[in-house]
N, C-alpha and C positions, 0 to 999 in steps of 0.2 A: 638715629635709629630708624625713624620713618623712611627716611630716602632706603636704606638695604635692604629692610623687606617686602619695600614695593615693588625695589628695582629686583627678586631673586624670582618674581612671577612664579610661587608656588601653585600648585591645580589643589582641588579638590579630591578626597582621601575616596574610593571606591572601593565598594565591600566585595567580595569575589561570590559571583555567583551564587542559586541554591543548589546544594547537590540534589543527582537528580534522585529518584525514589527508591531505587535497590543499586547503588554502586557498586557491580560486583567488574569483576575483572574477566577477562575473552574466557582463560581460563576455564571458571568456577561456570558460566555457560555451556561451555562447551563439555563439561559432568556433569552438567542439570540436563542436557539434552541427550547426553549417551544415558544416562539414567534413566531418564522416559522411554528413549528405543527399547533397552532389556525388560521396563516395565510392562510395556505393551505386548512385546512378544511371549514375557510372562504369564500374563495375560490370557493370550490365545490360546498359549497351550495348555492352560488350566482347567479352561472350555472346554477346552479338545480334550481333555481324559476326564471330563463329566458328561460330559455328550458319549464318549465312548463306554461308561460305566451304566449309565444310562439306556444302551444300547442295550449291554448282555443281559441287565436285570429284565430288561423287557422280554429280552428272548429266555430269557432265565424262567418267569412265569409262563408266558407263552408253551414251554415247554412241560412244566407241571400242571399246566390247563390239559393239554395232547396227555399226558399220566394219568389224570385223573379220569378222563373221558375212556381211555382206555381199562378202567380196572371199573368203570360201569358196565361197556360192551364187550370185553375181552374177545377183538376182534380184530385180529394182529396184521391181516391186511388191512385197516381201516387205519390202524396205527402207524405201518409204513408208509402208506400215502400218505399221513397226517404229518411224519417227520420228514418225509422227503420234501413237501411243501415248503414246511418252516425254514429248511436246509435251502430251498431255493428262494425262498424268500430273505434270507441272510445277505445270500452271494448276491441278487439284486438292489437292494436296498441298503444294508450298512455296508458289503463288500464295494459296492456300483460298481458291478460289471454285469453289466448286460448281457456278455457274447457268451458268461461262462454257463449263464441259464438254458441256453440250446442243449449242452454238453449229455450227453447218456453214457448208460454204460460204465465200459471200464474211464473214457474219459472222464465220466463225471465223480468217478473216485478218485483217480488221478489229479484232480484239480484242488479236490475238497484236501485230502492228504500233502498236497504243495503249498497251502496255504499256512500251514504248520509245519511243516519241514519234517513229519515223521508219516508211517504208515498206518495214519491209527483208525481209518477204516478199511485197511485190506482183508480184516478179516468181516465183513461185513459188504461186501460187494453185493450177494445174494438180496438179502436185506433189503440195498438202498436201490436196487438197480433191475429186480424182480417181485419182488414181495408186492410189492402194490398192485401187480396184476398176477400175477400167480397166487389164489389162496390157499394153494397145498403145500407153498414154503414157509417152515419152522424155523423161530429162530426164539433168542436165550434174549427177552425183551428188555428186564433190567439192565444188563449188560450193553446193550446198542443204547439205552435212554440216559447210562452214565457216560459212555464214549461223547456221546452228543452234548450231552452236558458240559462236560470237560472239552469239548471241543470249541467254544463257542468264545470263553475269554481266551483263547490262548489264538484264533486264526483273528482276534478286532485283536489282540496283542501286534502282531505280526504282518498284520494289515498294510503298516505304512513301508516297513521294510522291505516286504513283497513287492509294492509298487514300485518304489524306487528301484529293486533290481527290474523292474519289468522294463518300464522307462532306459534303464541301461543298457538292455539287450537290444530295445527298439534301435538307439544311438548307434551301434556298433556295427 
């Protein structure tokens, strides 16, 4: 019996390796990493409609500030200038367009009215585009200070839409 199991040269028994620390398969990474992608750009665009909410309540107060000042001095030219301001302060900073801040007149009714897809200050042209230097122009104040109001989430609604058609027309 000694002479067979000298002569059969067994080895010694080897444990298999340790697994390594999360043995997951190509697979199960490869939906942990598409998972992170959607998380992220969920993410962003989270931001992006608190940033943008953020925005209107600003201009939201901003606007009730211009109301309040006006029902101290009831001085409706001082009010047009006040909202034509605000209005071009919108189009420069949360709009960022720069070039549309130049715009007067009927252009700059034109612009403000494209930005929402309907005509909702053509009846206020006088108003947005006279009244701050003319103070013999009357206008129905409430009525321009709810237009404005209602104006303000619906053109940072339609903000990103706008651009990408703008950007498409540039292309073509």
């Amino acid at each position: 019996m000694d002479k067979t199991a000298s002569s059969l040269q067994l080895r010694d028994i080897h444990l298999p390796g340790e697994p390594s620390v999360w043995p997951l398969a190509i697979g199960w990474w490869l939906l942990i990493a598409l998972a992170l992608v959607v998380l992220y750009f969920l993410i962003k665009k989270l931001k992006q409609r608190k940033k943008l909410r953020q925005s209107n309540s600003l201009l939201q107060s901003e606007l009730r500030l211009i109301r309040n000042n006006y029902k101290k001095h009831q001085n409706k030219h001082k009010l047009a200038t006040d909202i034509s301001a605000l209005l071009n302060r919108f189009v420069k900073y949360i709009l960022a367009d720069n070039q549309a801040t130049s715009l007067t007149g009927e252009q700059w009714i034109e612009y403000l009215n494209s930005r929402v897809g309907t005509e909702i200050f053509s009846d206020f042209k006088t108003e947005l585009t006279q009244a701050q230097y003319d103070k013999s122009i009357d206008f129905d104040v409430p009525r321009l200070l709810a237009v404005v109001k209602n104006y303000f989430p619906k053109a940072i609604h339609n903000a990103k839409t706008y651009n990408k058609s703008q950007r498409g027309d540039e292309n073509a």
